[in-house]
N, C-alpha and C positions, 0 to 999 in steps of 0.2 A: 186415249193417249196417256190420259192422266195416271189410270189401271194400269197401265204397261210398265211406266217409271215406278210406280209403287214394287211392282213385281220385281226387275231389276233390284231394285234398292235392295230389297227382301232375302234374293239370292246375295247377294254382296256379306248382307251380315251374318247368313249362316256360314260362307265360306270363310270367315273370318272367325267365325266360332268355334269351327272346327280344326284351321290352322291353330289357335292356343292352346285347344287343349291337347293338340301333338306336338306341340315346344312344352305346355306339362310336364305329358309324358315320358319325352326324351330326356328332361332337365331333372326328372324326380330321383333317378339311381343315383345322380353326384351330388344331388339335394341330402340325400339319405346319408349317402358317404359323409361328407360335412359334419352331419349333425352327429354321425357318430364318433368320429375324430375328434369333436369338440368335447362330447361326454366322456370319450376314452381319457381324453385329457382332467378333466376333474376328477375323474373316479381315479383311475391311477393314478398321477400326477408323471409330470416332468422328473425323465431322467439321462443324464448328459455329469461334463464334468464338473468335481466339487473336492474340499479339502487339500488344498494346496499347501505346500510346506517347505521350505527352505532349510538348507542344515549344511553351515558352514561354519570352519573353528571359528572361537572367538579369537585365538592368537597365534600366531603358528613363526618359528623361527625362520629367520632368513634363507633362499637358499634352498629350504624343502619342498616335495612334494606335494601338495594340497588337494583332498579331495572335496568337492560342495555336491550335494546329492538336492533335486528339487523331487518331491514325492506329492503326488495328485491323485485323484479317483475318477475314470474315465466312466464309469457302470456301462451305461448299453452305448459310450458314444466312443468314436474314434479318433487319436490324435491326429491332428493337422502339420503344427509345428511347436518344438520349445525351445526358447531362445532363454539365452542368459547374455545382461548387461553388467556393466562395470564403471559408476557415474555417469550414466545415461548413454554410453557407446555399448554396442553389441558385439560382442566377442567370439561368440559359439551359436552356432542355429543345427537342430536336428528335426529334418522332415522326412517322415518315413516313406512317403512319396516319390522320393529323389533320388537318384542312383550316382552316386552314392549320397546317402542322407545326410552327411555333416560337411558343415561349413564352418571357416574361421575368418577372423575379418580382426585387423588394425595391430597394435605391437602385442596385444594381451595377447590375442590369438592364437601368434607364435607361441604361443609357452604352453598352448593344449597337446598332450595328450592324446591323441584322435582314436588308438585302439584300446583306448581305457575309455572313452566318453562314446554317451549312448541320449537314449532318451530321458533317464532319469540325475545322469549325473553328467561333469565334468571334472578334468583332473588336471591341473597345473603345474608345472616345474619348475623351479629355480624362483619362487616370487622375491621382489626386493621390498625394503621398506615403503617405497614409491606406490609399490598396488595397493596399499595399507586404504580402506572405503569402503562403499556400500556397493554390495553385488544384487542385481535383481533376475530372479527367474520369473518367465512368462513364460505360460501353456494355452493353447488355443484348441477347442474341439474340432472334429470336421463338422460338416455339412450334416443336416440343415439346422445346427444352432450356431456354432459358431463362436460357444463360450471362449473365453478368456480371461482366467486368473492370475494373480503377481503375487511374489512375494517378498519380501525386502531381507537383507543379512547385512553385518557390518563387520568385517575384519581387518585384525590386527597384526602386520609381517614386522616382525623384531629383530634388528641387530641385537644381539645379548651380548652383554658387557666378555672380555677376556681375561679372566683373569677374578682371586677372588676379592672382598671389602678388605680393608687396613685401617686398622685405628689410630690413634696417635696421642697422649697425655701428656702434660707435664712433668710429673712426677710419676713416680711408684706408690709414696706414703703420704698421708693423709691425717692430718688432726683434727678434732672439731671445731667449727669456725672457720673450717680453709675452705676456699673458692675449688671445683675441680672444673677444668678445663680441657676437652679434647674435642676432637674430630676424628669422624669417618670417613673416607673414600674410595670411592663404587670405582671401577674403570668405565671408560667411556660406554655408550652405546645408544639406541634411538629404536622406542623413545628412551628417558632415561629412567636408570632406577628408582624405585620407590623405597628411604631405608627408614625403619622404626630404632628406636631405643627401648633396655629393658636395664633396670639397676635392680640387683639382686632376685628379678623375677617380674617386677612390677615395673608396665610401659610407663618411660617417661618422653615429654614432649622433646626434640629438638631445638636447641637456641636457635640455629637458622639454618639452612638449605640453599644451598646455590648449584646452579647447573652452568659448569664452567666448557662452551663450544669445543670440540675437539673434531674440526671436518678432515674425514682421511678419504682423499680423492674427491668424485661427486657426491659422497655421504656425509651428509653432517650429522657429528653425532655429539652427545653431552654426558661429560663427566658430571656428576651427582657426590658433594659434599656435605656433609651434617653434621652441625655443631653440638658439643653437651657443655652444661653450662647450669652449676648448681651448687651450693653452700651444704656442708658435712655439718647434721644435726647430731646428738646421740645416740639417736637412734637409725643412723644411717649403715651402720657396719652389722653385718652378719655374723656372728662369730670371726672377729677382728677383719672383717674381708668386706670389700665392695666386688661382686660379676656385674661386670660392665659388658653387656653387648649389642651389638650393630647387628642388623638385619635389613638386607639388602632384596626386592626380588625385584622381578618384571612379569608381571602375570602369572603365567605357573608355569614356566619353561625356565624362569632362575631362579633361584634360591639360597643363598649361599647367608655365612653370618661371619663375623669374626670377634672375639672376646679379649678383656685382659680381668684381670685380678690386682685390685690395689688395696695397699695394707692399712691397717690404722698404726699411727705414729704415737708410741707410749712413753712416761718419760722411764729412760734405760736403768735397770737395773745397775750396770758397770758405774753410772757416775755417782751414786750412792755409795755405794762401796769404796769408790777412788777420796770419799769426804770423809770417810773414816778411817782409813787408812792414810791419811795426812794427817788426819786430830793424832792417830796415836803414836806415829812417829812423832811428831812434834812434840809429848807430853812425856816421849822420851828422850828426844835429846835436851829439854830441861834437866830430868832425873839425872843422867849425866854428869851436865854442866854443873847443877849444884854437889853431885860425888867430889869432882874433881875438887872446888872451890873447897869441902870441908878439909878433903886430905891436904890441902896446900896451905890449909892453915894450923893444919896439928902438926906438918913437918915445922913450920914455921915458929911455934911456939917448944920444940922439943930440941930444937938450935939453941933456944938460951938457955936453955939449964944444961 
């Protein structure tokens, strides 16, 4: 009985011996597979998307067209979706997936563009100063990585001033020792202008700057003032001349200056001449006076005899 249960037993663990090594078996082709996916992965390495890049103006005038282009390297993977934000709302989505692939969402939206914008770019119309922020493009790989890169931009939509700078002085003329006092003024805009000073070529600083509100409608916008304010040394005049000028921009969409020319104040030739021509009149009607007094005393004495 006891032989019998041995035997049993016996058969039990060959056939269980034999069952593993045909799960081995069956399991060793995707064992193999594995192992070689794993090496293809260090010897080649990982490739999918990389090099994200953003490109949008720095400043762009009100009212225009705006193109932003996001540029990526997809190598052997395929795009999913790319979305572009606008302070963290999303604006534009293109998934090539989708028929049709583009989508717009919330008020930016509206201002796309749709048969100008694709996978790489989007194109806006009419921006006001209001979208003036930071835009962000996101690109996602497909399947099976699933990358996802960002990249950040920050643009600037300008009211540009109407119209050009105006200067304003107290005088014309100039002595050493005199105070010169004037101002610049930008016409309004937003943001506001930026204006430098230059006397005869070399910047000089501004006594003050004020940005005085000028809201027209829902835009508020600021007039930009600049004071000069500075005492006439001898060596302040150029060949008898001060160029005084104002420069006014706002990024590199304005540019504008305006100038004057103020004299130096010398004492006048005419009032010299008006002092000697009084001495010599004067030292003539003496000469005169005493003619007249000798002849009125020889008639005088020619009476008595």
């Amino acid at each position: 009985m006891i032989r019998r249960r041995k035997a049993i037993a016996g058969e039990k663990n060959e056939e269980d011996t034999m069952r593993s090594a045909a799960r081995y078996r069956e399991a060793r082709p995707s064992l193999f597979a594995s192992l070689f996916v794993v090496l293809a992965v260090f010897v080649i390495g990982v490739h999918g998307l990389k090099d994200i890049s953003i490109d949008i103006p720095l400043a762009v005038a009100a009212g225009t067209t705006v193109n932003m282009s996001c540029g990526y390297d997809l190598e052997s993977d395929t795009l999913y979706v790319m979305k572009w934000y606008y302070k963290g709302s999303e604006f534009f989505r293109f998934v090539p997936k989708e028929m049709p692939p583009t989508s717009t969402f919330g008020e930016l939206g509206n201002k796309v563009i749709l048969n100008k914008s694709d996978a790489h770019r989007v194109v806006l119309r009419d921006l006001q100063p209001n979208y003036t922020g930071k835009y962000l493009c996101e690109v996602s790989g497909d399947s099976p990585s699933f990358t996802t890169l960002v990249d950040v931009g920050y643009m600037h939509v300008a009211n540009l001033p109407k119209g050009d700078p105006q200067v304003r002085f107290e005088k014309i003329r100039y002595a050493v020792g005199d105070t010169v006092r004037g101002n610049c003024t930008v016409p309004s805009g937003n943001p506001p202008a930026n204006v430098t000073w230059t006397v005869n070529g070399v910047p000089v600083n501004s006594s003050f700057i004020m940005n005085v509100t000028d809201k027209l409608g829902d835009n508020q916008q600021l007039m930009s003032i600049a004071g000069l304010d500075f005492e006439i040394i001898p060596d302040s005049f150029s060949n008898g001349r001060l160029h005084i000028v104002c420069n006014a921009n706002v990024f590199h969409l304005y540019k504008k200056q305006a100038d004057v020319r103020l004299m130096e104040e010398r004492p006048r030739l005419a009032s010299v001449l008006g002092t000697r021509e009084s001495s010599y009149i004067g030292g003539a009607a003496i000469q005169i006076k005493e003619w007249f007094l000798d002849a009125a005393v020889t008639l005088l004495l020619c009476s008595f005899r």
